[in-house]
C-alpha positions as CSV (number, residue, x, y, z in Angstrom):
1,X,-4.3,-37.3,-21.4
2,X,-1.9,-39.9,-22.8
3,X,-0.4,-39.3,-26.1
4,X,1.4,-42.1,-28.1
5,X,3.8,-39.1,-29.5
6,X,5.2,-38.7,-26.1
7,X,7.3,-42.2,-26.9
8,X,8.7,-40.9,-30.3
9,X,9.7,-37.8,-28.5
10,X,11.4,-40.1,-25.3
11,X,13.1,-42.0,-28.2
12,X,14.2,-38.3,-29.8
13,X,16.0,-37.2,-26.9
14,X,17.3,-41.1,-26.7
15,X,19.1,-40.8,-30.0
16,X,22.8,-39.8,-30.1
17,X,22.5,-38.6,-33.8
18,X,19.5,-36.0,-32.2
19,X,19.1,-33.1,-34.9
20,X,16.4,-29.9,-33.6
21,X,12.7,-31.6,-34.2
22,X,10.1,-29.9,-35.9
23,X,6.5,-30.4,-34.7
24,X,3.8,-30.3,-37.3
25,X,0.1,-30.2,-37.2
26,X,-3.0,-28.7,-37.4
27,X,-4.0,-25.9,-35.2
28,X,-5.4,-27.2,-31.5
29,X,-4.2,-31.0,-32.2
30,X,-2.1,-30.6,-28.8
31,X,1.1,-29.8,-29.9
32,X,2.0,-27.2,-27.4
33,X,0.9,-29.3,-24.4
34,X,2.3,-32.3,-25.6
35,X,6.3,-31.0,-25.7
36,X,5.4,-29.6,-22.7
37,X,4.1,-32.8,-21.0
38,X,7.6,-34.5,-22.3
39,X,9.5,-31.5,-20.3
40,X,7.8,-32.4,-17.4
41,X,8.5,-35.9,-18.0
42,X,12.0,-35.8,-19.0
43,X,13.7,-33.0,-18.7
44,X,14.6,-30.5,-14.9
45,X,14.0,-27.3,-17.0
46,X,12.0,-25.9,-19.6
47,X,12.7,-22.8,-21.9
48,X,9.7,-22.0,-23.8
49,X,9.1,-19.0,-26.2
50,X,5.8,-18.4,-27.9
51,X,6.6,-15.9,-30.9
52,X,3.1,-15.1,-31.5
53,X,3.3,-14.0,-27.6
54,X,6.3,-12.8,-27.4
55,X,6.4,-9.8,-30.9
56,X,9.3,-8.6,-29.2
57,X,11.6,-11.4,-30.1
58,X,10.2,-12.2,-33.2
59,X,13.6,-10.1,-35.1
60,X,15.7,-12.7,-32.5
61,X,17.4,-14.5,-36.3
62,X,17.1,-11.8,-38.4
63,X,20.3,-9.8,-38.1
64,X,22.9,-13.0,-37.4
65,X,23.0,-16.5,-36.4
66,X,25.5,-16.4,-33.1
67,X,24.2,-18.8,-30.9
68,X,25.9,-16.6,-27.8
69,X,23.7,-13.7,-28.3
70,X,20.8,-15.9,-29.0
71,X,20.9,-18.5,-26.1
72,X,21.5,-14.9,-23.9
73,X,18.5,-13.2,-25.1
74,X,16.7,-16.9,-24.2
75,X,17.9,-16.8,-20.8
76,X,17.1,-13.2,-20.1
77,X,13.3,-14.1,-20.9
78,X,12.6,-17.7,-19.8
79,X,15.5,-17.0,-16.7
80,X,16.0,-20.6,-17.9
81,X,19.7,-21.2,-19.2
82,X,19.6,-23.1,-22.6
83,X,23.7,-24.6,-22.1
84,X,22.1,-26.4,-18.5
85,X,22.2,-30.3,-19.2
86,X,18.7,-31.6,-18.6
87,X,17.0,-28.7,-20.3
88,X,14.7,-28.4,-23.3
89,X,14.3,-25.1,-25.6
90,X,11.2,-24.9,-27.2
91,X,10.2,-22.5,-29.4
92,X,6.8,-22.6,-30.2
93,X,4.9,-20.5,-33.1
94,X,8.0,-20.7,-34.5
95,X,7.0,-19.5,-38.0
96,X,6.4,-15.9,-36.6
97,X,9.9,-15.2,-36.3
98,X,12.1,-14.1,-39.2
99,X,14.4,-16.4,-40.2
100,X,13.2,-19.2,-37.5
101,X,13.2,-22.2,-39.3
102,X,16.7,-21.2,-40.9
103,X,18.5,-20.7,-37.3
104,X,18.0,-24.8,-36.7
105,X,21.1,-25.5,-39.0
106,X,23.4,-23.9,-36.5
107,X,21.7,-25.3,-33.7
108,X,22.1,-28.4,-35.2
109,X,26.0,-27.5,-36.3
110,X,26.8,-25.1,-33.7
111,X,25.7,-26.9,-30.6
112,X,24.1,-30.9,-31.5
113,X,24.4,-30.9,-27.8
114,X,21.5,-29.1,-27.5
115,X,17.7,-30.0,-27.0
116,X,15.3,-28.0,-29.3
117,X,12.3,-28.4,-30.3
118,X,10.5,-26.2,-32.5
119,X,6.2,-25.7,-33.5
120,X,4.0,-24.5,-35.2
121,X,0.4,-24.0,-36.4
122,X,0.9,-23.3,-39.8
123,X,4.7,-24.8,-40.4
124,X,3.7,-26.7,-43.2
125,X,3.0,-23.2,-45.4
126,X,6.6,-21.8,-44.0
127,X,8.0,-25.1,-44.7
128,X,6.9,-25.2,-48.5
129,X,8.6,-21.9,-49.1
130,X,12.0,-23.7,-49.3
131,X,13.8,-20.4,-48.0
132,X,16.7,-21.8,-46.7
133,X,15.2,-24.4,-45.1
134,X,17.9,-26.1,-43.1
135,X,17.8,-29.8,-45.4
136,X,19.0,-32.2,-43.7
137,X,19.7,-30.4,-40.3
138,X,16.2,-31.1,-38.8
139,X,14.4,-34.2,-37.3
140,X,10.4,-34.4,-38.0
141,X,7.3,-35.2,-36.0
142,X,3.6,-34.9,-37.1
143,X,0.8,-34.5,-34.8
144,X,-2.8,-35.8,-35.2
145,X,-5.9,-35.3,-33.3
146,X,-6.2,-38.4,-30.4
147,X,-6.5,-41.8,-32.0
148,X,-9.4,-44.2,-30.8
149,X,-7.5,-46.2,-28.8
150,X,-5.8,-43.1,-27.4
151,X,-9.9,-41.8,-26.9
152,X,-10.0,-45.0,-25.1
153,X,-7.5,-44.0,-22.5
154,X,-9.1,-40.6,-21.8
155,X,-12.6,-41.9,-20.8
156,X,-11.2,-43.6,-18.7
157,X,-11.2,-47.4,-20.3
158,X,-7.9,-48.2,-19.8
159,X,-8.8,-52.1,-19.5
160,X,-10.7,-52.2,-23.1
161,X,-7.8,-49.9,-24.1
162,X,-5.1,-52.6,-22.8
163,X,-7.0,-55.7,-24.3
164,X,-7.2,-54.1,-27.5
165,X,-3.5,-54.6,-28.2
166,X,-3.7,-58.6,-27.5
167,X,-4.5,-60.8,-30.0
168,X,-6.9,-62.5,-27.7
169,X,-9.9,-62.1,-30.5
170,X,-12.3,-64.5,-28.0
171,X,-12.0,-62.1,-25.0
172,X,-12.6,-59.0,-27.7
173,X,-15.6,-59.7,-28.9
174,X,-16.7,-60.5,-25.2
175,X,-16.8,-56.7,-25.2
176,X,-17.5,-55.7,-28.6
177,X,-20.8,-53.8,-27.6
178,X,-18.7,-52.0,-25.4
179,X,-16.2,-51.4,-27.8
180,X,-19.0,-50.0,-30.9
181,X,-20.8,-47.4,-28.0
182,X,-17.0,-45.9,-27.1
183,X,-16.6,-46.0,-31.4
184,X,-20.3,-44.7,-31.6
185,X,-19.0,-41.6,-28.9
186,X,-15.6,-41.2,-30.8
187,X,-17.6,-40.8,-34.4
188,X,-19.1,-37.6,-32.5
189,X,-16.5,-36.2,-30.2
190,X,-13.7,-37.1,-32.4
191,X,-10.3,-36.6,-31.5
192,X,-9.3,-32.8,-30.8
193,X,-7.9,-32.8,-27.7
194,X,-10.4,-29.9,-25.9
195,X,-13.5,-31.6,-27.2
196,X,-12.0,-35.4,-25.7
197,X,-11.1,-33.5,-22.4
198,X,-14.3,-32.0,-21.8
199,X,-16.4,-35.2,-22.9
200,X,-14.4,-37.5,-20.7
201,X,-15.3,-34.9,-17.4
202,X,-18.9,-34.7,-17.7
203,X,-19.3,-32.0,-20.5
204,X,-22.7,-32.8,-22.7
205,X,-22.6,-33.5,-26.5
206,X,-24.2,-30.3,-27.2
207,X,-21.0,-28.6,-25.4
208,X,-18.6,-30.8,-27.0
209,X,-20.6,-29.5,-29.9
210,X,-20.0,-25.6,-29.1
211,X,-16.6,-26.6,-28.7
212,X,-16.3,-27.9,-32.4
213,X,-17.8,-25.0,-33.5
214,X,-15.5,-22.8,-32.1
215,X,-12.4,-24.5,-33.4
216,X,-14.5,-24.3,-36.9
217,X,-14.4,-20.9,-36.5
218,X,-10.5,-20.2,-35.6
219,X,-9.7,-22.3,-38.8
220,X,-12.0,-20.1,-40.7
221,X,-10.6,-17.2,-39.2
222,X,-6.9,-18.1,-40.2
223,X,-7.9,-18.2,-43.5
224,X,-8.5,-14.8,-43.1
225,X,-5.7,-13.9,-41.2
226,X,-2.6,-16.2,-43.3
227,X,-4.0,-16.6,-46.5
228,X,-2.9,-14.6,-49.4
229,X,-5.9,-12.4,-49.9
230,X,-6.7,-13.4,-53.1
231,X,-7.0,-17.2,-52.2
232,X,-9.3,-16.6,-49.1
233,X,-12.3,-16.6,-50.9
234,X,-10.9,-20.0,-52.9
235,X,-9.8,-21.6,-49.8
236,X,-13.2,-20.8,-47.9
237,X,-15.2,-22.2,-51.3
238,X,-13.4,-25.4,-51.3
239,X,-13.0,-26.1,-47.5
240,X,-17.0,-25.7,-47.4
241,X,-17.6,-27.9,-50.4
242,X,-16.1,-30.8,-48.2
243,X,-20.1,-31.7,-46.9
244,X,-21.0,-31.9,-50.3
245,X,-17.9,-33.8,-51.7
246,X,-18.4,-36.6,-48.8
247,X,-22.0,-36.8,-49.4
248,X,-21.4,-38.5,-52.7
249,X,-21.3,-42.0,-53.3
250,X,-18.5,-41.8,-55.4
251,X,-16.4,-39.5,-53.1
252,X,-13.6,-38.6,-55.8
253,X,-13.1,-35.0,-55.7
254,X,-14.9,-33.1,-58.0
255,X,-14.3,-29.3,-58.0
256,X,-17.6,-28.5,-60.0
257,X,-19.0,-28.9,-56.7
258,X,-16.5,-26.0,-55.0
259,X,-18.1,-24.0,-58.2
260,X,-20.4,-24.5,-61.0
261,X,-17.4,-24.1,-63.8
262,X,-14.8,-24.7,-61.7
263,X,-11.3,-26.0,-63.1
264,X,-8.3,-27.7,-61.5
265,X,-6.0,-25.0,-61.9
266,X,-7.9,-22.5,-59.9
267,X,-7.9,-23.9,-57.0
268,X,-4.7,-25.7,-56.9
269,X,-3.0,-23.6,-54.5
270,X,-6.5,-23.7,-52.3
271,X,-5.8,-27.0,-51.5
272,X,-2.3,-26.8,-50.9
273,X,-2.6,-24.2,-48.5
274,X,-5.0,-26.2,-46.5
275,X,-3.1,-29.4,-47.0
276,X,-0.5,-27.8,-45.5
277,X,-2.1,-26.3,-42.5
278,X,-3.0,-30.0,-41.5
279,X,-6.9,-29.5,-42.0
280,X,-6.9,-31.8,-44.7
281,X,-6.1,-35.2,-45.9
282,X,-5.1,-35.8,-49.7
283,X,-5.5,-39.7,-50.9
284,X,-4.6,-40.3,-54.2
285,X,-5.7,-42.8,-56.3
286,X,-3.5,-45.6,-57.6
287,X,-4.0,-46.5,-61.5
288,X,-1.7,-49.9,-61.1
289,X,-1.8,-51.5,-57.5
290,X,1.9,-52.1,-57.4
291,X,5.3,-51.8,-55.5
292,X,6.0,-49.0,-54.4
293,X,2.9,-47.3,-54.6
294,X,4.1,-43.6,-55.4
295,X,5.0,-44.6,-58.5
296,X,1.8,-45.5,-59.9
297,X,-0.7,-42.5,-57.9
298,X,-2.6,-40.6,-60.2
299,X,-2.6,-36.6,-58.9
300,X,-5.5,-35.7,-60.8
301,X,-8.0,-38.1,-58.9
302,X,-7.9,-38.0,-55.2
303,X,-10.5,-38.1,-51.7
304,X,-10.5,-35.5,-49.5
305,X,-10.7,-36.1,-46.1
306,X,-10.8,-33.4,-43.2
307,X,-8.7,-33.6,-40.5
308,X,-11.0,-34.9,-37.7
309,X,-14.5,-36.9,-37.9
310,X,-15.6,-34.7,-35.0
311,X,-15.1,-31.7,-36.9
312,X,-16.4,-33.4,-39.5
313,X,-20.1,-33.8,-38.1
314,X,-19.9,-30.3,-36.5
315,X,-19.6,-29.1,-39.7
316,X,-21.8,-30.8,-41.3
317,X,-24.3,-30.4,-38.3
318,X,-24.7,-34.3,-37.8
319,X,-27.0,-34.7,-34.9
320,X,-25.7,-36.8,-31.6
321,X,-29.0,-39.3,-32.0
322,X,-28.2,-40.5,-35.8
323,X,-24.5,-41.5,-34.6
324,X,-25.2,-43.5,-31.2
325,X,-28.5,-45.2,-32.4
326,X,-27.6,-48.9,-33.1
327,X,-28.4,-48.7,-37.0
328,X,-28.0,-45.2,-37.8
329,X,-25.2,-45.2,-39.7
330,X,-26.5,-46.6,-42.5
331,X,-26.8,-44.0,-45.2
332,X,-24.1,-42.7,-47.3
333,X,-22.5,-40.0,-45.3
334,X,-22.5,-41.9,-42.3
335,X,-20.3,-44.3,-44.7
336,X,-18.0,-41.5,-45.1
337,X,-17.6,-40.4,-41.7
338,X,-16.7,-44.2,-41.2
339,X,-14.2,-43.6,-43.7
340,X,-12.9,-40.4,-42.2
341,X,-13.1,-42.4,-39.1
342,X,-10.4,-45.0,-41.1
343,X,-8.5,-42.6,-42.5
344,X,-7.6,-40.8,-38.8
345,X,-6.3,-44.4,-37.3
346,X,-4.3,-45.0,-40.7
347,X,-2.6,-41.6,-41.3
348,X,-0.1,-41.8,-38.0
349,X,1.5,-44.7,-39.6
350,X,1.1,-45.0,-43.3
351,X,0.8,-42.7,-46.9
352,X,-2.9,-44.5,-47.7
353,X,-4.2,-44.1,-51.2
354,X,-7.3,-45.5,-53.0
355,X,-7.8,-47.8,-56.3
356,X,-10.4,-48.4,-58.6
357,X,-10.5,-49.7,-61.9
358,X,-10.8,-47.9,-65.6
359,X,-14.1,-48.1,-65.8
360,X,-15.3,-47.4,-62.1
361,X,-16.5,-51.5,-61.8
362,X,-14.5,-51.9,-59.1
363,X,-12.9,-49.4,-56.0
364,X,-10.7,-50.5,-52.7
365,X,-11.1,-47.4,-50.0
366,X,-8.1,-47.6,-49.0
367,X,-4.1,-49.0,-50.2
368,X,-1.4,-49.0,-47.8
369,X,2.3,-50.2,-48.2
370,X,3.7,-52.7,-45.8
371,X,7.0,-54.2,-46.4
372,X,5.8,-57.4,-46.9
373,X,3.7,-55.9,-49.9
374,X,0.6,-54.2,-50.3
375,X,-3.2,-54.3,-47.9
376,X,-6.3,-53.5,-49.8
377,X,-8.6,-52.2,-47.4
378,X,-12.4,-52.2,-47.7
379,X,-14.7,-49.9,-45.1
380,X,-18.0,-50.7,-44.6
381,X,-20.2,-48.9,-42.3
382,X,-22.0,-51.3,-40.7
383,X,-23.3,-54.8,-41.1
384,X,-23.2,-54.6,-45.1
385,X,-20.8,-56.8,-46.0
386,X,-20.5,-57.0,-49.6
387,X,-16.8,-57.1,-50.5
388,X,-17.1,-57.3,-54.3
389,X,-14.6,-54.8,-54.9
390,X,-12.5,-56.3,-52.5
391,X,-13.0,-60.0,-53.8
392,X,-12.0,-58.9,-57.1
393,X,-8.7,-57.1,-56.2
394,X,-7.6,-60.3,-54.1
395,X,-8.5,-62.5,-57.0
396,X,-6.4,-60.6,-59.0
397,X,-3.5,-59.7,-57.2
398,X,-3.6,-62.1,-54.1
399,X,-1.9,-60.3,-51.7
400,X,-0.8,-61.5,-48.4
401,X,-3.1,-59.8,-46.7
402,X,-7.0,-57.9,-47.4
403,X,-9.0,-56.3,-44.6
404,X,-12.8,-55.9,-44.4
405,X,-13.4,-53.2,-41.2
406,X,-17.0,-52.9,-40.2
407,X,-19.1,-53.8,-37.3
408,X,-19.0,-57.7,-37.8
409,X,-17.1,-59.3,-35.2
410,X,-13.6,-60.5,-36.0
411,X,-13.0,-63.7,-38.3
412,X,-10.4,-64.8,-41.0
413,X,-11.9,-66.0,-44.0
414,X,-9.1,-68.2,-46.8
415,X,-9.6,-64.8,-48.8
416,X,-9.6,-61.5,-46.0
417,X,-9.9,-61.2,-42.5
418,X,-12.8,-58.9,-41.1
419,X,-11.4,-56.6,-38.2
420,X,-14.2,-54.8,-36.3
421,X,-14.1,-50.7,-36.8
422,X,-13.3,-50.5,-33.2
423,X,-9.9,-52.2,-33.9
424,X,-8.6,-51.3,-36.8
């Protein structure tokens, strides 16, 4: 597959002011085979240490941090010198070891000559701890599960995948039916990186299905597994609410609907947990839509989104025919996967929130910050195109620019532009 991470990690190992990188994301996004593609790519040799493989290196940090001893032990197991020029350490699970994220501020002190890169399933727990995390010392890379365009690539339509980055809008629309049945595929396969490999060689929907379920099934079982056991049983009640959250036509969060009686407070630290394993996306709402946007987000109202549309209609048992019939998409939870859908191209590059209005008259699905100022952006399933929400936000604070994505062809109206789904 091609990844659009692999550049940010050639421009990593371009920059002279290079700290150790830390890989985040979600279980099974293709983190491990993604730093090792880049090897491959860029580097002679590879050192690589699983510490949930390896349990016998997992007390490698605990006792001291002399790099000597270290880079030894290293060399003894991967037979793989870490000092070699052209050579890339990577540590990988690297919150099983004791004091792992703590060792990167003397690699990054100690030897900046040095190319590490460190990963891990469930970093973003580890890294909320704040246990001597090395501030300052470390250089950052999130992973997501494979964008459309990067779906595009791996079935194999590299031309549509090509002529989607030209702003040649007559030639685009040639092939928008093309375009929606790949977007049609891409609402049911989504973008985790087994499910995308196994539906671009042949594999039917029902095994891309079984697939799904399966990585369902590991998330449920690290709950299990990481979790604090008191907060399994919170985590599990508010990861299955998502179905019923989504099916709402108001999606706001409403955590009567994880339990009858249910307050903030209790489950608090649920969703922080699964925020922080990746499986989930927060958007807050904005009470005033201005500059910068932070400033204004109000913590207490907020979408959730799951990490993956696929995922999404596994777990929701969406069947194949309701997604790739022409006007199937129609009723309200196809609306949210079309938002989830949103969310997933959006995420890699920007924080989005939402905005709506006092008294719930009017809502924009999405906000996002450019530095030319702020892009209201208004999803629409299909060919509904209703923008009264989206009217009213320009004609009160005409921005520069306000997008209308849904299966209408392109066109730039004095007001918004309309980008197709498949482009956004």
């Amino acid at each position: 597959m091609e990844r659009s991470a692999i550049d940010q990690l050639k421009k990593w190992k371009e920059n002279p002011r290079r700290k150790p990188l830390i890989v985040e994301g979600a279980r099974q996004v293709g983190k491990t085979w993604l730093i090792k593609e880049f090897a491959k790519q860029c580097y002679q040799q590879l050192a690589y240490i699983n510490f949930e493989e390896k349990k016998h290196l997992r007390n490698l940090f605990a006792e001291d941090f002399d790099l000597n001893r270290i880079l030894l032990a290293i060399q003894t197991e991967t037979k793989v010198n870490g000092r070699d020029a052209d050579t890339l350490l990577f540590f990988d699970e690297i919150q099983e070891a004791e004091n792992g994220l703590t060792v990167l501020k003397y690699f990054q002190e100690n030897a900046p000559e040095l190319h590490l890169i460190v990963a891990g399933s469930l970093l973003g727990i580890e890294l909320h701890k704040k246990e001597s995390f090395p501030v300052g010392k470390v250089d950052f890379l999130k992973m997501y599960p494979l964008s459309f365009r990067e779906f595009l690539l791996a079935t194999g339509e590299t031309g549509l995948h090509h002529l989607l980055l030209t702003d040649d809008w007559q030639t685009k629309n040639t092939f928008a039916t093309k375009y929606t049945g790949r977007l049609r595929q891409y609402y049911y396969v989504g973008g985790m990186p087994e499910a995308v490999s196994a539906f671009s060689q042949g594999a039917s929907l029902e095994e891309v299905r079984t697939i799904q379920k399966n990585i369902l099934d590991s998330y449920d079982n690290d709950f299990s597994k990481h979790a604090p056991t008191k907060m399994v049983p919170r985590i599990k009640q508010l990861w299955n609410s998502i179905p019923a959250q989504l099916s709402r036509e108001n999606r706001k969060f409403v955590y009567g609907l994880v339990k009858e009686g249910a307050r903030a407070r209790e489950y608090e630290l649920a969703l922080m947990w699964l925020n922080d394993c990746g499986l989930i996306h927060i958007v807050n709402r904005v009470t005033i839509p201005k500059l910068p946007l932070k400033a204004y987000e109000d913590r207490n109202a907020f979408k959730l989104f799951m990490v993956d549309v696929g995922l999404m209609g596994a777990m929701n048992e969406v069947d194949a025919q309701l997604l790739l019939r022409e006007n199937a998409l129609l009723t309200e939870f196809k609306g949210a996967m079309t938002e989830q859908y949103v969310l997933q191209q959006i995420v890699p590059r920007f924080t989005p929130y939402y905005w709506s209005k006092n008294n719930a008259q009017a809502e924009i699905d999405f906000l996002i910050q450019r530095k030319n100022g702020l892009v209201p952006i208004e999803v629409k399933a299909e060919e509904n195109l209703r923008a009264k929400s989206l009217r009213l936000f320009v004609q009160d604070y005409a921005p520069a620019l306000a997008i209308r994505t849904s299966m209408s062809p392109y066109r730039k109206e004095s007001w918004m532009t309309n980008l197709p789904l498949w482009a956004i």
